[in-house]
C-alpha positions in Angstrom: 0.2 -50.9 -3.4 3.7 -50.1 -1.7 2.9 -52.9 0.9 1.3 -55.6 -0.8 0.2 -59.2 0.9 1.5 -62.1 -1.5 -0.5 -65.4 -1.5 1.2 -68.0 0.5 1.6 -70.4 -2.5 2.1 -73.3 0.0 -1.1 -72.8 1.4 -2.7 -72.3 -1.3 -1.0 -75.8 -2.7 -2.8 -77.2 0.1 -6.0 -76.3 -0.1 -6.4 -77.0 -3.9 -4.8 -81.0 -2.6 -7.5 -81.2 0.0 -10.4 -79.3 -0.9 -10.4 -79.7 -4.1 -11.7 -82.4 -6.9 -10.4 -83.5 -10.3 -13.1 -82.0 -12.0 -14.1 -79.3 -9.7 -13.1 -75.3 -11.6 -12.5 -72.6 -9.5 -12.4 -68.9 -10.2 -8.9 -66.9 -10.4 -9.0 -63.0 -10.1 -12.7 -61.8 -8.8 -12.2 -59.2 -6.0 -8.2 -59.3 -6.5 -6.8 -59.7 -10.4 -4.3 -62.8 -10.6 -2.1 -61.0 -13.1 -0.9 -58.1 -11.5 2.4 -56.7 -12.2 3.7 -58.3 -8.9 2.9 -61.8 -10.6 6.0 -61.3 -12.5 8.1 -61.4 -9.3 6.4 -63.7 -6.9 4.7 -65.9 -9.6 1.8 -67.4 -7.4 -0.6 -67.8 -10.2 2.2 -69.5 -12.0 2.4 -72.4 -9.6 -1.1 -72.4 -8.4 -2.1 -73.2 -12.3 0.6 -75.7 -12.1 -1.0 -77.5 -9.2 -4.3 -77.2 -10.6 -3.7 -79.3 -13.9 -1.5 -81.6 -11.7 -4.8 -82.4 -9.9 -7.0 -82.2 -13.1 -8.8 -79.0 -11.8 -10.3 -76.6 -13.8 -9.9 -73.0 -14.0 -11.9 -69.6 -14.6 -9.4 -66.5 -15.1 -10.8 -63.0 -14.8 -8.7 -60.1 -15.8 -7.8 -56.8 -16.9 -3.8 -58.0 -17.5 -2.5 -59.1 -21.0 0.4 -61.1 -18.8 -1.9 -64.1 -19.1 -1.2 -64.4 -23.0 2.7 -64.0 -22.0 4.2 -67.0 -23.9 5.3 -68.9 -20.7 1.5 -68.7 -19.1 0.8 -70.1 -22.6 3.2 -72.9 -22.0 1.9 -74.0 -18.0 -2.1 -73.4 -19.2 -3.9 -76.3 -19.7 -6.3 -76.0 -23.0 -8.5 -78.5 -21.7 -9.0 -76.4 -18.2 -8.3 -73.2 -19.0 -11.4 -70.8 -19.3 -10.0 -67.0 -19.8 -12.1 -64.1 -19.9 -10.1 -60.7 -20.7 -11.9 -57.8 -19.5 -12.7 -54.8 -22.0 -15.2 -51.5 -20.8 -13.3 -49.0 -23.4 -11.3 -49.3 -26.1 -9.5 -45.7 -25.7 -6.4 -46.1 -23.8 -5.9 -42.7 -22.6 -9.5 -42.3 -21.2 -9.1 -45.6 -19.6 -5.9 -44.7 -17.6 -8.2 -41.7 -15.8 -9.9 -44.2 -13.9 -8.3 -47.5 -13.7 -4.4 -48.5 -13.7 -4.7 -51.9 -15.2 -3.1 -52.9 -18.7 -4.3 -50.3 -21.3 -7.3 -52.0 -23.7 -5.5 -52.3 -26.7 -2.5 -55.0 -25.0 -6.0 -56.8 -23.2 -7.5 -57.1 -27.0 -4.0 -58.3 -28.2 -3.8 -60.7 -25.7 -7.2 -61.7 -26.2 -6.6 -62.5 -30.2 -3.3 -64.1 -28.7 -4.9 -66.7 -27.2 -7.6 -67.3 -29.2 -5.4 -68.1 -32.0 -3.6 -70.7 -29.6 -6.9 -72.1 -29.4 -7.5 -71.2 -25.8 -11.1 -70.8 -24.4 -11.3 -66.7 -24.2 -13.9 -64.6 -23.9 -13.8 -60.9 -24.1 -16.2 -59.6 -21.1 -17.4 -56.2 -21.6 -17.9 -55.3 -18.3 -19.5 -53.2 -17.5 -20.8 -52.4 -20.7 -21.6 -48.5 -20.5 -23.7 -47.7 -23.7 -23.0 -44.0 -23.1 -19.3 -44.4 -23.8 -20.2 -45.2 -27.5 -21.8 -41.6 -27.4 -18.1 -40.1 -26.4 -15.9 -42.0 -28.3 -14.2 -44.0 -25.7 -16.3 -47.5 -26.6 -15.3 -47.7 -30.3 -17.9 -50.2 -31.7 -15.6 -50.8 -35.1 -12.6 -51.8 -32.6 -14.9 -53.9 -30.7 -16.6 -55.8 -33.1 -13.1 -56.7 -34.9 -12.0 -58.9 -32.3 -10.5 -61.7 -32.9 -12.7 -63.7 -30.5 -15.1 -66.0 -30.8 -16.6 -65.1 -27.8 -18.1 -61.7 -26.0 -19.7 -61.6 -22.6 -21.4 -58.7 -21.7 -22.3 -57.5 -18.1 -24.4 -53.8 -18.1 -23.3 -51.0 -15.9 -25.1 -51.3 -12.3 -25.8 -47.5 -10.7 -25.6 -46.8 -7.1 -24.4 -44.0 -5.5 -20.4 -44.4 -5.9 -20.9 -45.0 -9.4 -22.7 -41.9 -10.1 -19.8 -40.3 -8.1 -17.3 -42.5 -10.2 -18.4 -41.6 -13.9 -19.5 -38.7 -15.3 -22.1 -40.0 -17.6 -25.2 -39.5 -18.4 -27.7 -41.7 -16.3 -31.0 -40.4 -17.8 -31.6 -44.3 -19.3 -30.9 -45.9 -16.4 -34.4 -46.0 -15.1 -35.1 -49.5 -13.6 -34.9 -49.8 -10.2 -33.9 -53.3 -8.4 -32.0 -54.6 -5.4 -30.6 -50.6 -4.8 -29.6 -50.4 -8.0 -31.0 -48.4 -10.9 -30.4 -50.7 -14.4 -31.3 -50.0 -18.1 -34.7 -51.3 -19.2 -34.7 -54.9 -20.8 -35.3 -53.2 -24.0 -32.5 -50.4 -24.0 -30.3 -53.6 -23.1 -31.5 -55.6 -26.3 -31.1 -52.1 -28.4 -27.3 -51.8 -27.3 -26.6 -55.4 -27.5 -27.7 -55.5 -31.0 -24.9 -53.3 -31.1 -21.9 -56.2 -30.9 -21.8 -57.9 -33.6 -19.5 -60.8 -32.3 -21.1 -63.3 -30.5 
C-alpha cells in the first residue's frame, strides 16, 4: 500500500484495441479490486471503461468499493455493457473493519440500490456466504433481504487451513471434503439459502 503499481492505461488501451472483440466481456477487479481509493487519483478504470464501450466490449465489475455508484462512473458506464456485482459477506460495519479495509457494507448496499435504481445490471454477491455470521449478529438477514436489488449471488465459504486461521467461527458444519477443501453439505447449503429471500 505505500508503494502501489498503477496500471499503465496506455497498455492497457492497447490490448483491449488488439485483443479484444466488439462483443467479447471481460472481468474488472478479481485478484486486485478496480475501485480502490487510488482510482480517484490515477483514474485507470475510468478510461479503461471508456475504451471498452468505444469498442463495444462488455464488462464484468467485481467489488467491495461503493466509488462505482459515484455519479461520474454512472455517467462513462455503459447500461447496455455494464454487469456490476457489489460484494457483501456482513452487514455490520464495525465487525467488518477487523478483517478487511474495503468500503464499510452499508455504503456497498447504498451503492448497490444506487445503481439499481439507475437501472444498471447489479447483483449483490454474498461472498462468501458464512451461515455462522447469522448466529453472531454480524450477517443481519432483515438488512439483507431489504435490498434494493433484483439480484443476489451467493458463493459459500470454502475452508482450508488459512481460513480456519482467518475466522474464528465455528466449522463443525463444514463437513464435506473436496479438492482440499472442506464445504457445507448440499443440504446445509439449500437450508441457509432458503434463508435470502431476494432472488
Amino acid at each position: 500500500p505505500m508503494n502501489p503499481s498503477i496500471a499503465n492505461i496506455h497498455k492497457i488501451r492497447n490490448v483491449i484495441r488488439k485483443k479484444l472483440n466488439a462483443g467479447d466481456v471481460v472481468r474488472l477487479g478479481g485478484i486486485t479490486d478496480c475501485f480502490q481509493p487510488l482510482e480517484l487519483k490515477h483514474r485507470v478504470t475510468y478510461e479503461t471503461i471508456k475504451e471498452l464501450n468505444a469498442n463495444n466490449v462488455g464488462y464484468l465489475i467485481v467489488t467491495k468499493s461503493d466509488i462505482v455508484a459515484n455519479d461520474e462512473y454512472i455517467d462513462v458506464m455503459d447500461k447496455n455493457l455494464a454487469h456490476i456485482q457489489v460484494t457483501v459477506t456482513c452487514t455490520d460495519d464495525a465487525f467488518n473493519g477487523k478483517y478487511e479495509s474495503a468500503t464499510p457494507p452499508s455504503k456497498r448496499i447504498k451503492a448497490i440500490e444506487k445503481l439499481q435504481k439507475k437501472g444498471f445490471d447489479v447483483a449483490l454477491r454474498l461472498s462468501p456466504y458464512i451461515p455462522q455470521f447469522i448466529n453472531t449478529g454480524v450477517l443481519d438477514l432483515d438488512v439483507l433481504n431489504s435490498v434494493e436489488c433484483d439480484k443476489i449471488i451467493v458463493e459459500f465459504l470454502r475452508v482450508n487451513t488459512w481460513i480456519r486461521k482467518w475466522f474464528d467461527i465455528d466449522y463443525s458444519e463444514y463437513t464435506y471434503k473436496q479438492s482440499g477443501y472442506q464445504h457445507l453439505s448440499l443440504e446445509s447449503k439449500i437450508k441457509y439459502l432458503e434463508c435470502i429471500t431476494r432472488s
